[in-house]
N, C-alpha and C positions, 0 to 999 in steps of 0.2 A: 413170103419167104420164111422158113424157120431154117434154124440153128440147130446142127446136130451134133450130138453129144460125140465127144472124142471113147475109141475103144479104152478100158479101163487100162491097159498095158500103155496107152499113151499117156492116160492123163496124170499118171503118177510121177511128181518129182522125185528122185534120191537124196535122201537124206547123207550126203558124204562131206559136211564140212564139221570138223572137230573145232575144239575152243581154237587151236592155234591157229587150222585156217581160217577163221574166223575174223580172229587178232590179225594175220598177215592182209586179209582182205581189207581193214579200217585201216590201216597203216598204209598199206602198199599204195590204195586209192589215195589218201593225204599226198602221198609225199611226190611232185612231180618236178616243176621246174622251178617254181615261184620263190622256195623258199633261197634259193642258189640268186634270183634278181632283185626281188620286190624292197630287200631291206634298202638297196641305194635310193629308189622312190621315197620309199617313207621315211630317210632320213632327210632327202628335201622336204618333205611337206611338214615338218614337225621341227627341223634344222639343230636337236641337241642332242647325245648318246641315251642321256638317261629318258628320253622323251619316248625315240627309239624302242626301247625296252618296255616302255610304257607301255606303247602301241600294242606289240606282242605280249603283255601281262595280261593285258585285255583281251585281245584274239584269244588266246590260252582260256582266261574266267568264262568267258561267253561258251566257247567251242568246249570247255569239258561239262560244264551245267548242262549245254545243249544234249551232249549225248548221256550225262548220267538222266536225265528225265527223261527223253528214249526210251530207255530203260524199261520203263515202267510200261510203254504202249507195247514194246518189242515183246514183254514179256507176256502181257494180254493178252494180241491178235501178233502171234506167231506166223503170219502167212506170206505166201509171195506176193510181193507190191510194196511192203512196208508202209512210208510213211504215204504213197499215195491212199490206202488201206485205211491208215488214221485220220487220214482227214476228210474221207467217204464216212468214218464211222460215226466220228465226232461233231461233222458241222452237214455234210450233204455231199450228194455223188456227185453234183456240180460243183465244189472245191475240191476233192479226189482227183476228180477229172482236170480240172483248172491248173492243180501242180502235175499230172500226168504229161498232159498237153505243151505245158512250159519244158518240162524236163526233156521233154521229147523234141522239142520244137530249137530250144538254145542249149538251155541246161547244161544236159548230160553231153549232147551230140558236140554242140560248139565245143566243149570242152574237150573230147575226145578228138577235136579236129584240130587245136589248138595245143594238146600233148605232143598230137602225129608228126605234125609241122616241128614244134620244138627238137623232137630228136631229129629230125631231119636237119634242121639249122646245126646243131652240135654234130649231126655224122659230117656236116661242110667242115666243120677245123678240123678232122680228119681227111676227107676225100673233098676235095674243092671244087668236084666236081659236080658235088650236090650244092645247089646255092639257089636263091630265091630270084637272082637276077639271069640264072644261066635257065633260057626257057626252050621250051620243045614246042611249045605253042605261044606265040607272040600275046602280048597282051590286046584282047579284043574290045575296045571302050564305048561303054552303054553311058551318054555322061559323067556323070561321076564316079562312074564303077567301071569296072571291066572282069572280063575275065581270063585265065590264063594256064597252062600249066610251064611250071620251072622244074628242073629235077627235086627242088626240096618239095614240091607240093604232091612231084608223082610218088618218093620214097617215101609222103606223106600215109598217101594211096596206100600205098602197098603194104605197108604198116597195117592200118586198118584193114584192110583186106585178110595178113594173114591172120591177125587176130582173133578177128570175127569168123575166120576158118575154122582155127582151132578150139574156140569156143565152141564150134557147133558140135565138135569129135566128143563132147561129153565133159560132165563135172571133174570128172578128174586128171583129165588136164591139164586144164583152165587151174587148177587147185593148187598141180606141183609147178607150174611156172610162174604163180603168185607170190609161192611161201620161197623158190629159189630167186626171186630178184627183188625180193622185198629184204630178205636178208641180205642180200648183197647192196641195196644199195643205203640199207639202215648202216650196215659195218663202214658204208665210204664215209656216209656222214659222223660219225660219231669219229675216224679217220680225221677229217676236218677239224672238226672241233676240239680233238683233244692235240693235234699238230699246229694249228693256228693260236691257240690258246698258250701254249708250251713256246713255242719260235718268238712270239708276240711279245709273251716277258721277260724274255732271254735280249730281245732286241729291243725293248721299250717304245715301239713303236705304235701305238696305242694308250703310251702312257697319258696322256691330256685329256683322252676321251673316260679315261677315270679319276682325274684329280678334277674336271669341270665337267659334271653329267649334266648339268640342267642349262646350259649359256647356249641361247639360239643364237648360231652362228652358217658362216658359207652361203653358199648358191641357195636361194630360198622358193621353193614352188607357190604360184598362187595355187588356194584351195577356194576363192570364194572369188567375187568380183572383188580385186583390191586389199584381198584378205592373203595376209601371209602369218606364218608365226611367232612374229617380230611382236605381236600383240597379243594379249592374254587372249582375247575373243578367238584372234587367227589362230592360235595353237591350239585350242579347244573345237575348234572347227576342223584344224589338220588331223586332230588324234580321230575323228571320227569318220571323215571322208580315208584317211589312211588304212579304217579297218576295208576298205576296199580290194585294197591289195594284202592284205596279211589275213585276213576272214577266208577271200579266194583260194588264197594259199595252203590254208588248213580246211579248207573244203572237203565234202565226196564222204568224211567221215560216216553218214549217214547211208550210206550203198549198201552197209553189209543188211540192212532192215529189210532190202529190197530180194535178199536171197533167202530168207529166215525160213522157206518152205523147205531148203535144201540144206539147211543147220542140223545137226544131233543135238538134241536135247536143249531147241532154243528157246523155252521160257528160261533157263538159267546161259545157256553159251551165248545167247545174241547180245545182254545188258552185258555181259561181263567182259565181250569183247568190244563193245563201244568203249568201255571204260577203259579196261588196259590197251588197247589201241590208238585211242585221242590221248591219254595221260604221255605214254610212249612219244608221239610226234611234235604235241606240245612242248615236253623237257628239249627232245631233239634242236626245235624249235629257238626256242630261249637259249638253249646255249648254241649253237651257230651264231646266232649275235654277239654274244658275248667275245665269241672266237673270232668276226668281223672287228668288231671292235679291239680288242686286242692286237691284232695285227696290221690293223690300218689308223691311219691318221680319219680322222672323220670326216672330211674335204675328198681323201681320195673314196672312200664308202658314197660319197656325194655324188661323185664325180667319174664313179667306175664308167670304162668306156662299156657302151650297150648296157648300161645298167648290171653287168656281171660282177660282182662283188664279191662272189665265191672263188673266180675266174682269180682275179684279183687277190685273195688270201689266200689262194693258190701255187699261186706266181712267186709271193711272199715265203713260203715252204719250200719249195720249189723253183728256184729261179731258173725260169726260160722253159721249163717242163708245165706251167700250170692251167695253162690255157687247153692242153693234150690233155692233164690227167684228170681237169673237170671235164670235157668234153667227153670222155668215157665212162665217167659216173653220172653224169647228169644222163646220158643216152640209156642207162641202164635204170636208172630214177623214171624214166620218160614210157620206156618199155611196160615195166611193172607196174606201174601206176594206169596206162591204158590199158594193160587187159583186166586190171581190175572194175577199171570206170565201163569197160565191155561187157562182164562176163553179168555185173550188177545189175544196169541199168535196163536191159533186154527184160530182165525180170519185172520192172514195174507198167511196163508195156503188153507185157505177158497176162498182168492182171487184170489191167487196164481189157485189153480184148475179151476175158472169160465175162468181163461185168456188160460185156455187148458196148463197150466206148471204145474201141478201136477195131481195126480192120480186122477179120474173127479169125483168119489164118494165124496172124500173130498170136492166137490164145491156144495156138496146137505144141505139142511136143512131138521133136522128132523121135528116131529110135533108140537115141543113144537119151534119150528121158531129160534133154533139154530145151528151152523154145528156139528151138531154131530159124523159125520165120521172124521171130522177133531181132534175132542176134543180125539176119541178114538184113533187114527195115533199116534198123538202128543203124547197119554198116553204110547201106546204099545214103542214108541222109547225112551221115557226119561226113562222106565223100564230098557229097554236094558241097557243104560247106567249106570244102580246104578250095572250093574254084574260085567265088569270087574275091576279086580284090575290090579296094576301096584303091580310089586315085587321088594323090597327091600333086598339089600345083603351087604354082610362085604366084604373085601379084599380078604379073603379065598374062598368066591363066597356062603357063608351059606345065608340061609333067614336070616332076622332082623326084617321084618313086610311087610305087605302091602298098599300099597297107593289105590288112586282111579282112574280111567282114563279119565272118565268125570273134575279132578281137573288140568291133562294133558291139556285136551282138551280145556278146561275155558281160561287155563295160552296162550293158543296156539292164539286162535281165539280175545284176548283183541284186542290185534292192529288191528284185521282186521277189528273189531266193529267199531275203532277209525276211520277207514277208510271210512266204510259208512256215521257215522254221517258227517266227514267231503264234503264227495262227496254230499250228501242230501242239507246241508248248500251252499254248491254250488251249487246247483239245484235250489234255490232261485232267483241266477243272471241268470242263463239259464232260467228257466221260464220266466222273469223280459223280457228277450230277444226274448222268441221261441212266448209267449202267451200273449203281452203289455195290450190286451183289457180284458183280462179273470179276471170276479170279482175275488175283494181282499178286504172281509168285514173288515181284519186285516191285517196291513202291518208289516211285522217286524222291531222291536225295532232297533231303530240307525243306520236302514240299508242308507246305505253301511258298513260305516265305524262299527259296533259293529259284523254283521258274517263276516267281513274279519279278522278282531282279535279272534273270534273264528277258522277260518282257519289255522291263521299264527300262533296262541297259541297251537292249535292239531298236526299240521303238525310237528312243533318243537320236541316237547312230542315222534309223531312217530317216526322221524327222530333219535330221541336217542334211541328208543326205540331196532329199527332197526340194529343199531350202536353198542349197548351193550348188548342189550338181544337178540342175535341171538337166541339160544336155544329154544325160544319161541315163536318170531316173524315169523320168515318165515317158519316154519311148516304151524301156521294160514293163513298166505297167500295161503301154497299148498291147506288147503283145500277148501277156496272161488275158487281159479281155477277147484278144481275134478269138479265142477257145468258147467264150460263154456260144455265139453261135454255132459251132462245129460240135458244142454238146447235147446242144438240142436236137441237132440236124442226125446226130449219133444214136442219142436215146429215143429217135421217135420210129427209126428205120431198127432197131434192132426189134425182134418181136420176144423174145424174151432173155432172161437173165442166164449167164451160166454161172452154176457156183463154183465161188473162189479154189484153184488147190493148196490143201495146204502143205 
């Protein structure tokens, strides 16, 4: 069998993303639903305001060092695949493929099935007639799973479907529907923050959560066997198991590396929109807390129903309107955040096929000079993913509800994210070593010493991670390894190489 080279009018990407959509692409992917729930999570597991802030000071240090050192690889190897590309270059085409195969496999897709859903949930406080309980197809139970469709999981569907439609119509777009709901749903939140913020000390209602930042108080989550953060140990364990949900949250930053074939002028636009794009969501970031804080008592942040704590300082602004008017900003948060995580992530798969590790249609462009086999792959699996549910039971062994399995999958694969960005970031000094002469129009910020405290600050995080959250951690490891054999099975059946476009 051989591999035949694509006509030259296919194989070329377009170069049509400038600095800003570049910037709206690192942003737009950040910002989806997480940062509107996760803070009520993590102020159980951590239980004080100023702890709280901690959490996110850190998410922030990690998630901006992470993409200012990017930077430096973005600016090297310019090409489509990004960070799969860096860690082909830097360690071996069998860790390339390893984070291609995860990406592909939870990653990117879980997460896109896991957006899809979310604005589905949020279009039900609108139309109630989308809902996770109201099904079209009963739930069909394989033991402890089952599968199912509800209307939230079909407008799940259809979401993704048209996404990955209009993805396939061409870069440009995919472009302008990035840059128009990226700005719109940056303008809600910063809306939030500077309304929650304002109402907050007009009403004092928040006043406690800043005259006592540091007192572990409330409802407290374990984070360990027996471990809460009533204990120096527990709270040092909570800040770290906590970057689970606020790392998640500030996720995806790294997607724009994976379009950098279709960048203008990305040895300089690709580092510079990492940078103003994480800077950007991070502040966003930190101050939405602040605006929590401010307008809630820390018990009700604790104690938001469903976790909605935006919902909640919402309400607060708006009383009796707040539940509606986050439900239409988070729907719009939800939107432009998925077709960013769409329009990206097809691109690293794209790569992935040209190097003969994936299925080689995927490494075609259609006419409109995007991978369109890819955008449709990606679409067909993150589908799969919105079906099965996880089954919930009582003691007696009765149902009580259903979960999601892609939420399994998500909780599964964090650490082994945690793992690649780490391995990446040290691919910087491996490169520094394997390739001394190879242009470096940007070198990374504070290197040495700022990605080695990136390493030694994730590796920690892992290492607790490891340590106390088994349950979640080393599943995600089993599934980065199912890949070591699908890579061989890959490279042994491909008969030769196609090169990269860049």
């Amino acid at each position: 069998m051989t591999t035949e080279l694509l006509p030259p009018a296919e194989q070329k990407l377009v170069r049509g993303l400038g600095l800003l959509d570049s910037t709206m692409l690192v942003a737009g992917s950040m910002i989806g639903s997480g940062i509107f729930i996760v803070s009520s999570i993590i102020a159980r597991q951590v239980g004080a305001p100023g702890w709280l802030l901690v959490v996110w000071l850190v998410t922030g240090a990690l998630t901006l060092i992470g993409a200012l050192s990017y930077g430096e690889l973005a600016a090297m190897m310019p090409k489509a695949g990004g960070q799969y590309v860096y860690l082909r270059e830097a360690f071996s085409p069998l860790w390339g493929f390893l984070y291609g195969w995860t990406l592909f496999l939870v990653i990117q897709t879980g997460t896109i099935a896991a957006v899809a859903v979310g604005f589905a949930r949020y279009m039900g406080v609108l139309v109630p007639w989308v809902s996770e309980s109201n099904y079209i197809v009963q739930p069909i139970r394989f033991s402890g799973y089952a599968l199912s469709l509800s209307t939230a999981q079909f407008v799940g569907l259809a979401l993704i479907a048209f996404l990955t439609f209009m993805n396939t119509r061409g870069l440009q777009i995919g472009k302008i529907v990035q840059n128009i709901f990226t700005t719109a749903k940056t303008g809600a939140l910063i809306a939030l923050i500077v309304l929650g913020i304002v109402v907050g000390l007009k009403s004092g209602a928040g006043a406690a959560n800043f005259s006592d930042l540091w007192t572990v108080r409330g409802d407290l989550q374990e984070v360990g066997k027996g471990l809460t953060a009533v204990a120096a140990f527990g709270l040092f364990v909570g800040i770290c198991v906590a970057q689970t949900n606020s790392l998640f949250s500030a996720d995806a930053w790294n997607n724009i590396t994976f379009t950098a074939g279709e960048v203008i002028n990305p040895r300089r636009n690709v580092p510079l929109s990492l940078a103003l794009g994480t800077i950007l969501v991070i502040t966003l970031y930190l101050l939405a807390n602040v605006a929590y804080l401010a307008a809630l008592p820390f018990g009700a942040i604790q104690n938001a129903p469903s976790d909605r704590v935006a919902s909640e300082t919402a309400n607060v602004i708006f009383p009796g309107l707040g539940a509606t008017i986050m439900a239409v900003a988070i729907m719009v948060s939800t939107f432009g955040c998925n077709n960013g995580l769409i329009l990206s992530g097809a691109r690293a798969y794209f790569a992935m096929a040209r190097d003969g590790l994936f299925f080689r249609a995927v490494g075609r462009l259609n006419k409109n000079h995007v991978p369109g086999w890819a955008l449709v792959v990606q679409g067909i699996w993150a589908g799969v993913l919105v079906l099965p549910r996880t089954v919930k039971t009582d003691a007696a062994g009765a149902v009580t509800g259903y979960g999601n399995l892609y939420g399994n999958l998500l909780d599964y694969v964090i650490s082994a994210a945690l793992i690649f960005y780490i391995l990446t970031i040290a691919g910087i000094f491996m490169l520094r070593r394997k390739q001394p002469d190879a242009e470096r129009p940007y070198k990374a910020f504070g290197y040495p010493i700022v990605p080695v405290l990136y390493i030694i600050g994730a590796s920690v995080i892992l290492a607790v991670l490891f340590i106390y959250q088994t349950a979640t951690t080393w599943p995600g490891l089993i599934i980065v390894l199912t890949g070591v054999p699908i890579y061989f099975l890959w490279s042994k059946s491909a008969d030769r190489k196609i090169d990269n476009v860049t």
